[in-house]
C-alpha positions as CSV (number, residue, x, y, z in Angstrom):
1,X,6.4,-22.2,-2.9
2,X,4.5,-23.9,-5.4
3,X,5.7,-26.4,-7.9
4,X,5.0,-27.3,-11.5
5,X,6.2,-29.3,-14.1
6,X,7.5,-28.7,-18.4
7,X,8.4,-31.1,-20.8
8,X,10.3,-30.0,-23.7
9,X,11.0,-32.2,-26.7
10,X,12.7,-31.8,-30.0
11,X,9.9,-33.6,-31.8
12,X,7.0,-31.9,-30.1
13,X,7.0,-29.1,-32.5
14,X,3.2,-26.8,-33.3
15,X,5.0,-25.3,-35.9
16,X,7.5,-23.1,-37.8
17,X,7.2,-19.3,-36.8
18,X,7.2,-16.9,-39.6
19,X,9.6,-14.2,-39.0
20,X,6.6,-12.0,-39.5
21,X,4.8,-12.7,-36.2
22,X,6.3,-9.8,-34.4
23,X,5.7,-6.6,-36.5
24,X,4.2,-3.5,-35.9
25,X,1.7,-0.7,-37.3
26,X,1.8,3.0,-38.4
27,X,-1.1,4.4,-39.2
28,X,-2.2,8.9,-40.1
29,X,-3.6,8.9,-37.2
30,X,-3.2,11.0,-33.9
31,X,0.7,11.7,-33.4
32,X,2.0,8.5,-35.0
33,X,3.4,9.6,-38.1
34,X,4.0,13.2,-37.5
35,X,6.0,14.0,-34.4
36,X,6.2,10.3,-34.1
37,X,8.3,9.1,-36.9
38,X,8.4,12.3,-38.4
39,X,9.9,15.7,-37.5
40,X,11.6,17.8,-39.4
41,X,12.1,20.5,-37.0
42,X,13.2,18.3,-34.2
43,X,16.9,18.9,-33.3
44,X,17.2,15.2,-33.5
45,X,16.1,14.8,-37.1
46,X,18.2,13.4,-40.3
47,X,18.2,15.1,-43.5
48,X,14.4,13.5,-44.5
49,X,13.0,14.9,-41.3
50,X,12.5,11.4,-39.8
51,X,13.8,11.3,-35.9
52,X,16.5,9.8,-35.4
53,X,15.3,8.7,-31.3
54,X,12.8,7.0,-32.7
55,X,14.8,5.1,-35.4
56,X,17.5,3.7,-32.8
57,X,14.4,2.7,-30.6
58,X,12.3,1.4,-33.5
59,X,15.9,-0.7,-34.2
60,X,15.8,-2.2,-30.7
61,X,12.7,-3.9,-31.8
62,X,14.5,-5.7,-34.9
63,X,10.5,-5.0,-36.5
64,X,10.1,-8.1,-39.7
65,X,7.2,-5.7,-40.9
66,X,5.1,-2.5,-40.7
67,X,1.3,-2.0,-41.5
68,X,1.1,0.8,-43.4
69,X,-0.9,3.6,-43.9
70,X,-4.0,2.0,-41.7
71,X,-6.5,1.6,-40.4
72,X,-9.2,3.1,-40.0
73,X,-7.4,6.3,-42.0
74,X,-7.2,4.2,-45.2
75,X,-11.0,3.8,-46.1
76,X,-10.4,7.6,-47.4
77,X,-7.4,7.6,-48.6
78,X,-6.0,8.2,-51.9
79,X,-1.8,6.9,-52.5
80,X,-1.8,9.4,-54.9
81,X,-2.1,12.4,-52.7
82,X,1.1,11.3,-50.8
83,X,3.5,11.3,-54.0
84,X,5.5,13.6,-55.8
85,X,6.9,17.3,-54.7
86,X,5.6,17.7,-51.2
87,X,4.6,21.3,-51.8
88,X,2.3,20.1,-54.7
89,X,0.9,17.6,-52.5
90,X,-3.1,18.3,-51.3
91,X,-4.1,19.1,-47.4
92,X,-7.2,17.5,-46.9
93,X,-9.8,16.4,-44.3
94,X,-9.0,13.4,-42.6
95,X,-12.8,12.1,-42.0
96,X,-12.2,9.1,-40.0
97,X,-9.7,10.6,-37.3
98,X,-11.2,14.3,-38.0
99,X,-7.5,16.2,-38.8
100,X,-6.4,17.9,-41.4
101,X,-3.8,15.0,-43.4
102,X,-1.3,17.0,-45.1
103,X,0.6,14.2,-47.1
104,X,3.9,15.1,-46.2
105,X,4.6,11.5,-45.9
106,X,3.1,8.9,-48.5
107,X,4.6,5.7,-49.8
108,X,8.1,6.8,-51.3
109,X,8.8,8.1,-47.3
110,X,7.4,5.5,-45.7
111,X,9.4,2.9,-47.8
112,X,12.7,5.5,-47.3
113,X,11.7,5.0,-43.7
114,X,11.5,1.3,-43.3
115,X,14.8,0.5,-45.2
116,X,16.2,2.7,-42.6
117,X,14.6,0.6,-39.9
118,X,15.7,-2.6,-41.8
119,X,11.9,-3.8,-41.9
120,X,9.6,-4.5,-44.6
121,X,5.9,-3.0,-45.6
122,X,2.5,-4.8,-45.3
123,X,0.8,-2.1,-47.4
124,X,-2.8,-1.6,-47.1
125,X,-5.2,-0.5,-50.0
126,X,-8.5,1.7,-50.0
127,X,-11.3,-0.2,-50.6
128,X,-13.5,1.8,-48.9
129,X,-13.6,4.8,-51.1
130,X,-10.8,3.4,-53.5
131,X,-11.0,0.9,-56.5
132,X,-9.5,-2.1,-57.7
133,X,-8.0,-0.2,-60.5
134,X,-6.6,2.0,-57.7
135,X,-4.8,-0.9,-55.9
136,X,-3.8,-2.0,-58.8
137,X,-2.1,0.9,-59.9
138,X,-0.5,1.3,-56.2
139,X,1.0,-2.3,-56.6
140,X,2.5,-1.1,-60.1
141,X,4.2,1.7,-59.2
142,X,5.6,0.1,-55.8
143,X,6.9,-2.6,-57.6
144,X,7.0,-3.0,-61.4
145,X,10.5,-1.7,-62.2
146,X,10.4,1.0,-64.9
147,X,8.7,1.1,-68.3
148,X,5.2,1.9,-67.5
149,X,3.3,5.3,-66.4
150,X,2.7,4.5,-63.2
151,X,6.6,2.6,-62.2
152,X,8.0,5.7,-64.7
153,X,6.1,8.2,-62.3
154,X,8.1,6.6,-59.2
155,X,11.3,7.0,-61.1
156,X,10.9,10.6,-61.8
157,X,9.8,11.0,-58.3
158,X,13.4,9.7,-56.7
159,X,13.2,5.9,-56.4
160,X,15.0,4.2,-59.4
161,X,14.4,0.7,-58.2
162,X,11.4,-0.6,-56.9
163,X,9.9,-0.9,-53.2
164,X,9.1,-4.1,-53.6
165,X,6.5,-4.4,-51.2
166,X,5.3,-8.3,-51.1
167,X,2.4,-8.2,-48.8
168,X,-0.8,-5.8,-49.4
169,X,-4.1,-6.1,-47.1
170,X,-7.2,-5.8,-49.2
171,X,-8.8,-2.7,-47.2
172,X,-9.0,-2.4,-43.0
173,X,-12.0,-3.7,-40.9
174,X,-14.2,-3.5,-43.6
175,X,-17.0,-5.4,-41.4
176,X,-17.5,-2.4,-39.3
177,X,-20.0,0.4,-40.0
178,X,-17.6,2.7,-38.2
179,X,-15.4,2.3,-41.8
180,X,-15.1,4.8,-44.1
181,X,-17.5,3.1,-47.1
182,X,-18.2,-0.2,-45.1
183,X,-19.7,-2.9,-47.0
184,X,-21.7,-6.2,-46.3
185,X,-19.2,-9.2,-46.4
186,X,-20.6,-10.3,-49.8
187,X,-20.3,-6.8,-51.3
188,X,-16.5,-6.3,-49.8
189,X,-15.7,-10.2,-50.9
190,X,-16.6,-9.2,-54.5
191,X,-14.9,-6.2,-54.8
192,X,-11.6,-7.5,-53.0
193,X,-11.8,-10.2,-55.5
194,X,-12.0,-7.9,-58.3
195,X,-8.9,-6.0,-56.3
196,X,-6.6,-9.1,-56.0
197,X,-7.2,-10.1,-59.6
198,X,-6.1,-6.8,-60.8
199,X,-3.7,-6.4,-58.5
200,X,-1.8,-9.7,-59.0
201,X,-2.3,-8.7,-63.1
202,X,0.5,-5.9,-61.9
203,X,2.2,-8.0,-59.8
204,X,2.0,-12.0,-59.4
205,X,4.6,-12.6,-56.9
206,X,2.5,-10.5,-53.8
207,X,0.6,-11.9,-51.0
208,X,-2.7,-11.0,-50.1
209,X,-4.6,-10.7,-46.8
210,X,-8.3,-10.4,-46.6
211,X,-10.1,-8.0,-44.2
212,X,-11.4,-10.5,-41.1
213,X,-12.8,-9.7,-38.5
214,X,-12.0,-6.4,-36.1
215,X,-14.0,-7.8,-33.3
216,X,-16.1,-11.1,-31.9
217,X,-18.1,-8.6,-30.4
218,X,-20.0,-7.7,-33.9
219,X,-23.1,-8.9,-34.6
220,X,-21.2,-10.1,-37.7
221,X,-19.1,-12.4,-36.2
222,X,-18.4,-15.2,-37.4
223,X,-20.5,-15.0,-40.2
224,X,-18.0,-12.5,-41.8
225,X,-15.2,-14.3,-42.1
226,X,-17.1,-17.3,-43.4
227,X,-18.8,-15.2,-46.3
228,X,-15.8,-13.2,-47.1
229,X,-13.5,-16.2,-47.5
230,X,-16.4,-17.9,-49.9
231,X,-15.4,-15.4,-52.1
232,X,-12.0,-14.9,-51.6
233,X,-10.4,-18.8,-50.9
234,X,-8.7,-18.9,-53.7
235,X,-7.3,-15.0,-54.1
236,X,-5.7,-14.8,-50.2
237,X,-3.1,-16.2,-48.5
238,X,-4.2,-14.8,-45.4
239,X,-7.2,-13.6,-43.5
240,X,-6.8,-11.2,-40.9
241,X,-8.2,-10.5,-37.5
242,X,-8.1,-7.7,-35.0
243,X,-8.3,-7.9,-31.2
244,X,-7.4,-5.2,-28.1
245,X,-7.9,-5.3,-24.6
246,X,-8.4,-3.8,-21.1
247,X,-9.7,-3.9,-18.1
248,X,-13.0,-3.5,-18.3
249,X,-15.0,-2.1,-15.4
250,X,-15.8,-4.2,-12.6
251,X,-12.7,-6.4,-14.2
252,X,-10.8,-8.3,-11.6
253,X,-6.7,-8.2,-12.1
254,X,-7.2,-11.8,-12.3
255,X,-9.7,-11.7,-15.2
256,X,-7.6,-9.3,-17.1
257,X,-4.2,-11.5,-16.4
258,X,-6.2,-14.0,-18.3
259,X,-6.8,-11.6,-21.0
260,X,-5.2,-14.5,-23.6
261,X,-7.4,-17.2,-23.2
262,X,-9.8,-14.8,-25.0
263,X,-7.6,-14.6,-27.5
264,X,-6.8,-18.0,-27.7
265,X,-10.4,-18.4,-28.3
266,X,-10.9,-16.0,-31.1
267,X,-7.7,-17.6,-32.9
268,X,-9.2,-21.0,-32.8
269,X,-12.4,-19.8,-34.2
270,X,-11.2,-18.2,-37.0
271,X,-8.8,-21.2,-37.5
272,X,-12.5,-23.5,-37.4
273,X,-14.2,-21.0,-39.8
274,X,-11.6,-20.9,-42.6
275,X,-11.2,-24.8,-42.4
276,X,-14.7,-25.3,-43.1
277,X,-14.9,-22.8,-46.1
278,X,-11.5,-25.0,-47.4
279,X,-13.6,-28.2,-46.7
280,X,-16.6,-26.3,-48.9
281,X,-14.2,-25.3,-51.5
282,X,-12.5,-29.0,-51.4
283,X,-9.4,-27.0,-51.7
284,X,-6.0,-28.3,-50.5
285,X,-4.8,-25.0,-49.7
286,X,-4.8,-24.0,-46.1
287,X,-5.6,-20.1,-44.9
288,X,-3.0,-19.0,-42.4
289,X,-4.1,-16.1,-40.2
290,X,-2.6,-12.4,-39.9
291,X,-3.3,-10.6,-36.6
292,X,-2.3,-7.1,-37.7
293,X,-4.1,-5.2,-35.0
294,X,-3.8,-6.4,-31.6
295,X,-2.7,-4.8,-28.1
296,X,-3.7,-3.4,-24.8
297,X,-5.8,0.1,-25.2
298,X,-8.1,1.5,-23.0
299,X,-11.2,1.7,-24.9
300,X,-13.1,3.3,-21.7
301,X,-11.2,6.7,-21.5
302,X,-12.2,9.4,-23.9
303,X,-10.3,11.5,-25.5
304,X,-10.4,15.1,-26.0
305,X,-8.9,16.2,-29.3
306,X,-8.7,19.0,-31.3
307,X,-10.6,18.6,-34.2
308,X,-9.5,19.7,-38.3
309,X,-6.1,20.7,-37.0
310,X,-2.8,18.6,-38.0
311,X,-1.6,15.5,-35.8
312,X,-3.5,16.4,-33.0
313,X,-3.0,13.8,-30.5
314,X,-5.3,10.4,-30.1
315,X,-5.6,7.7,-28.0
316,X,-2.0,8.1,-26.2
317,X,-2.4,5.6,-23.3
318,X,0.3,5.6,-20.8
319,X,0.9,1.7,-19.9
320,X,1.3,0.2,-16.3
321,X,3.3,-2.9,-15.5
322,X,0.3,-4.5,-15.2
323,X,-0.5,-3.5,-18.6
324,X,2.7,-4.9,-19.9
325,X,2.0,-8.4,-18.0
326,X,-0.9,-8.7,-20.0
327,X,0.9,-8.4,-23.2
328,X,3.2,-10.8,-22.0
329,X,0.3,-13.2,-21.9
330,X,-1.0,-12.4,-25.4
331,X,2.4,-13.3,-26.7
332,X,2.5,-16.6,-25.6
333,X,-0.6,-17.3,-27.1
334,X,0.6,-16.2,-30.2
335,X,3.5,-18.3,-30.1
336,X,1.6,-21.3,-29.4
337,X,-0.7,-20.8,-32.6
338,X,2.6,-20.7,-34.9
339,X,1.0,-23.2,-37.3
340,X,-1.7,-20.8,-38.8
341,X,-0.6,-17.6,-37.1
342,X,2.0,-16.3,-38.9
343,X,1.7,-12.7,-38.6
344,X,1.1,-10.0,-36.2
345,X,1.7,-6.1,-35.5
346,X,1.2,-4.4,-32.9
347,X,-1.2,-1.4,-33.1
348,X,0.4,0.9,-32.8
349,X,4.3,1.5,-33.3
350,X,4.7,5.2,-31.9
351,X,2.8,7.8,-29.6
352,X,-0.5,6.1,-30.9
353,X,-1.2,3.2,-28.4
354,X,2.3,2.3,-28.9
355,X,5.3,1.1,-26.9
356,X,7.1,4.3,-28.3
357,X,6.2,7.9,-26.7
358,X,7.4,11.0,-28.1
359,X,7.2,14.4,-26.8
360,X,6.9,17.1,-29.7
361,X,10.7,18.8,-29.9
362,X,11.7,16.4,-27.1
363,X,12.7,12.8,-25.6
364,X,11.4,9.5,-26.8
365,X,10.8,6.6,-24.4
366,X,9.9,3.2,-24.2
367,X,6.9,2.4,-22.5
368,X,6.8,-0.2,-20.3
369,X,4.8,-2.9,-23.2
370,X,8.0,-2.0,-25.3
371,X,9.7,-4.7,-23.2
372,X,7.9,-8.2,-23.4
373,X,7.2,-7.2,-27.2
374,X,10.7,-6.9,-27.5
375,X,11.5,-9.7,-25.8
376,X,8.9,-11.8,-28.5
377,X,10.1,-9.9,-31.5
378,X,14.2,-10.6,-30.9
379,X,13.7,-14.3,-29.4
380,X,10.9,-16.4,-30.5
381,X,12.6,-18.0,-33.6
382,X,12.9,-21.1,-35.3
383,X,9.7,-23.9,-33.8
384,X,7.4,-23.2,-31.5
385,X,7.3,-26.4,-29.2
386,X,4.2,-27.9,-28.4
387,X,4.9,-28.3,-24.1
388,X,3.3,-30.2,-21.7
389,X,3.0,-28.9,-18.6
390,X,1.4,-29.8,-15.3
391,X,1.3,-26.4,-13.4
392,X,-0.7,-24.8,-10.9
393,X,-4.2,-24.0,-10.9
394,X,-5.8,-20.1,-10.1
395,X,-9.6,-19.5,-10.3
396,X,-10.8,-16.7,-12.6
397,X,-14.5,-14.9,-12.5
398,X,-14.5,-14.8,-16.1
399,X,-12.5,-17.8,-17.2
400,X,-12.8,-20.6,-14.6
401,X,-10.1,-22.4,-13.6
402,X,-6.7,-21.5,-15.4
403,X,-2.9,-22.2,-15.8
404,X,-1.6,-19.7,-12.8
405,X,1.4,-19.5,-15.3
406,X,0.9,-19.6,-19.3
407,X,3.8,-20.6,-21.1
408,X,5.4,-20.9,-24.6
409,X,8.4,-21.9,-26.0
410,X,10.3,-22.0,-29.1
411,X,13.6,-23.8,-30.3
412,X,16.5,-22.3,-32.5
413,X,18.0,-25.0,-34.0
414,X,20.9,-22.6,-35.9
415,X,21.6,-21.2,-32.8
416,X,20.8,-24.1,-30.3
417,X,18.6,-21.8,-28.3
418,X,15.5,-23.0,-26.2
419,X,13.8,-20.0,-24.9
420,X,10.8,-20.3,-22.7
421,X,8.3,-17.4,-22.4
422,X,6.4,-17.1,-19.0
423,X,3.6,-15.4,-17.4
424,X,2.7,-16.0,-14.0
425,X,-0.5,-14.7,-12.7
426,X,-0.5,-15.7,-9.3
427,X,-1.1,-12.5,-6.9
428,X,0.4,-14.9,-4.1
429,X,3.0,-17.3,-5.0
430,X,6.3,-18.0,-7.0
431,X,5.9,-20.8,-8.5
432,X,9.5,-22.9,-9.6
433,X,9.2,-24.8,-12.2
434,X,10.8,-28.3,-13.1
435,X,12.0,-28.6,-16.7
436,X,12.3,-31.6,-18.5
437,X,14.1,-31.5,-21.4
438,X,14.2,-34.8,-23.1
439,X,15.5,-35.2,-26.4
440,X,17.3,-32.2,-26.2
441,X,21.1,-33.7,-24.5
442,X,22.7,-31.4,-21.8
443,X,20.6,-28.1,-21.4
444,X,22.1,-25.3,-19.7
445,X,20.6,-22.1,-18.6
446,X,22.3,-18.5,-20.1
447,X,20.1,-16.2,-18.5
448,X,16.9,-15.9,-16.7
449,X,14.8,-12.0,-17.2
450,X,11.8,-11.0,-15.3
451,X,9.9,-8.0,-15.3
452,X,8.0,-7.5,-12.2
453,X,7.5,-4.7,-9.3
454,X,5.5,-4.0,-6.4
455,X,3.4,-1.6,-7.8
456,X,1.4,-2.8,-10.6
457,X,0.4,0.5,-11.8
458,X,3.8,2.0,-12.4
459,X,4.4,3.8,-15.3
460,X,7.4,5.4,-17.1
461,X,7.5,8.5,-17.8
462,X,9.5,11.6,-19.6
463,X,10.6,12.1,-16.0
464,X,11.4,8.9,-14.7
465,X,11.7,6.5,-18.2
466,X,13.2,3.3,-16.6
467,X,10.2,3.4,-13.7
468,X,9.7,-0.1,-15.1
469,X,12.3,-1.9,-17.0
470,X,13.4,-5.7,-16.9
471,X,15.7,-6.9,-14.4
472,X,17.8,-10.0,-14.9
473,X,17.9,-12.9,-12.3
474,X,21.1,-13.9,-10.7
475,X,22.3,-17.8,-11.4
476,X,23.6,-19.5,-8.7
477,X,24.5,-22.1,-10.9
478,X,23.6,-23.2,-15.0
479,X,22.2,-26.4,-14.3
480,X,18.7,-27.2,-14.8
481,X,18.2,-29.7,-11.9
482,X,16.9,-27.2,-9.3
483,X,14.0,-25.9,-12.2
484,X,13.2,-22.3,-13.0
485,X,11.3,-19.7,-10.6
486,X,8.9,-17.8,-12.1
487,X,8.0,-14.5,-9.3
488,X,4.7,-13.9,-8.8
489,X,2.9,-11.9,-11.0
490,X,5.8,-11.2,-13.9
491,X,6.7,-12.0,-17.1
492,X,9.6,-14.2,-17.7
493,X,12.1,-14.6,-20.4
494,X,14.7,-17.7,-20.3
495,X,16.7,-18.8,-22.4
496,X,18.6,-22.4,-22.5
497,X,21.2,-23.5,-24.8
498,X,21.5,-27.0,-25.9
499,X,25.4,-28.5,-25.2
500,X,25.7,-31.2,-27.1
């Protein structure tokens, strides 16, 4: 077995984790909203027609935030379409997903929805066909209390007291000609400034996130980010950035494994990009970063969908283990940007490339990715730690010579948990870790979680749902002195509890 070494230390802290860094995404698109979180005929349904399967699951996740309503679907959107008496409400072509959107759900559901849930909205405005004075408006009649058309209109509509929504993304991927309306950076970065000036006339106390970029593959890239935030420094708290993955053709298991030091890449770049603008500005404000697409989805399958017809189903991809091990990875590396990242969501929540599936009348499930997300979302709290580590070495195609396990780490000083977060991409070996935890008094270990298999392309399924599911190690004793082993291949969740 091989052997490696971890050093945890009170002091050695990257940062504080926002509570934010684990959310998720809904979007109109494909089955996410309706027969996702929506349902009225199902037998399982409450008295809104939102499923109630779906809201225990969606609880498991303890979710700090939802994207909503996109995406891609956004660009052509109109808020007002989705308010009021639903039979009053307009069906209309859906041009960037090609259904029919019939605005059963719009804001006043979606907020209904997520106090339901117990999480808050990261709403997104059009700014591909929309205007500032559209945002604007949005903002006001989300949050300004009563008094005013627009706050007056939500009132009459069923919502005496406001949604309060605090954090709004100025449009969705705005850099790609794929978008509804897409514009060159400097023509978005004027009009989002016009937006957020409007929109913080409504509402002062929001937070604003620009439109980064949805790839490093552009052309664009990083040129983007570095023009929009010329424009926008001083309007933004945020800039955001999109990133998914697979395994490519040709694409070793190893190579994908390492799918996070890609990331870890395109988070440092960004970081490097909005640095300089702040040194251009001389500003003394800094630009945290918002990854509010990110996941596994396998962009080389193509879908066959039924065109102009309502909810028809999009991009649905049934995850392996494997699949969920590379999550596992992306985690960490989120984790262990803490200082500037401080919010995420996974794209999507349900049926849409999502760790939720949903047959139409039927079950819900959790596919096997809901596991390691959960495991981030419910446990990485408090600081993450800044490690050092001396572990064993794997060589990657792609990447060169790597960490054969990637870890992160966090602290809870309220509740005087350490947990450590591990990926171990060896094909071969378990690898038992030595942990050093100096600074820290008498550490003892409450429980040790793995997931891990034989088959690496197991699935759950309506069928069989708990195909794949985490299993917890058995302690032969709570002491730290004989280390940690991490399995081969699996994603690891320990968690330690300082005894003072």
């Amino acid at each position: 077995m091989e052997k490696g070494k971890i050093i945890f230390e009170k002091d050695y802290v990257k940062g504080n984790i926002d509570k934010r860094l684990f959310g998720s995404f809904i979007e109109h698109m494909g089955r996410a909203v309706y027969t996702g979180i929506y349902e009225p005929e199902h037998p399982d349904s409450d008295e809104q027609g939102f499923r109630k399967d779906v809201l225990e699951l969606v609880k498991e996740l303890q979710l700090p935030i939802v994207r909503y309503p996109g995406g891609n679907f956004v660009s052509g959107y109109h808020w007002t379409d989705g308010i009021g008496r639903k039979e009053h409400r307009p069906s209309r072509l859906e041009l960037a997903w090609k259904t029919i959107e019939t605005n059963e759900i719009g804001i006043d559901e979606f907020a209904d929805w997520s106090k339901k849930v117990g999480t808050s909205i990261m709403a997104v405005v059009n700014l591909g066909t929309g205007t500032p004075k559209e945002a604007a408006e949005m903002v006001e009649y989300c949050n300004h209390p009563s008094g005013t058309y627009w706050s007056n209109m939500r009132v009459a509509n069923g919502h005496k007291e406001p949604h309060n929504i605090r954090t709004w993304c100025l449009g969705n991927e705005m850099d790609g000609d794929w978008q509804i309306c897409h514009l060159t950076a400097d023509e978005y970065g004027r009009k989002a400034h016009e937006a957020a000036k409007m929109m913080k006339m409504a509402d002062n106390t929001i937070e604003l996130v620009a439109s980064g970029s949805s790839s490093p593959m552009l052309d664009t890239y990083p040129e983007w980010d570095r023009k929009v935030l010329e424009h926008l420094y001083n309007d933004v708290d945020y800039i955001s950035l999109h990133r998914y993955y697979y395994q490519e053709e040709n694409m070793t298991i190893g190579d994908f494994l390492l799918s996070y030091l890609d990331l870890n890449k395109f988070i440092k770049d960004v970081i490097t990009t909005a640095d300089y603008v702040k040194t251009l500005k001389r500003s003394n404000k800094t630009m945290y970063l918002s990854l509010d697409e990110w996941n596994v989805w396998d962009m080389s399958k193509q879908w066959e969908i039924e065109e102009w017809k309502p909810a028809s189903p999009r991009i649905e991809d049934k995850y392996s283990l494997l699949d969920a091990l590379v999550l596992g990875g992306l985690i960490c590396t989120m984790i262990n940007h803490a200082n500037r990242l401080k919010m995420g969501c996974l794209a999507q929540l349900v049926n849409v490339i999502a760790p939720i599936l949903t047959e139409k009348g039927g079950k819900a499930i959790r596919q096997t990715i809901f596991y390691p997300f959960m495991h981030g979302s419910l446990n990485a709290k408090g600081k993450a730690l800044n490690l050092r580590t001396d572990l064993p070495k794997i060589q990657s195609k792609r990447y060169g010579e790597a960490d054969a396990v990637t870890v992160a780490a966090t602290y809870d000083e309220e509740k005087e948990n350490i947990v450590l977060f591990a990926l171990n991409c060896s094909q071969n070996d378990d690898i038992r870790i030595d942990v050093d935890f100096r600074g820290f008094g008498n550490v003892k270990v409450i429980s040790h979680t793995v997931l891990d298999g034989n088959d690496l392309n197991a699935k759950n399924t309506f069928e069989n749902p708990n195909t794949v599911v985490p299993r917890e190690m058995k302690m032969v004793n709570f002491d730290t002195s004989d280390g940690i082993v991490i399995p081969k291949m699996s994603w690891n969740l320990v968690i330690f509890k300082n005894i003072i």
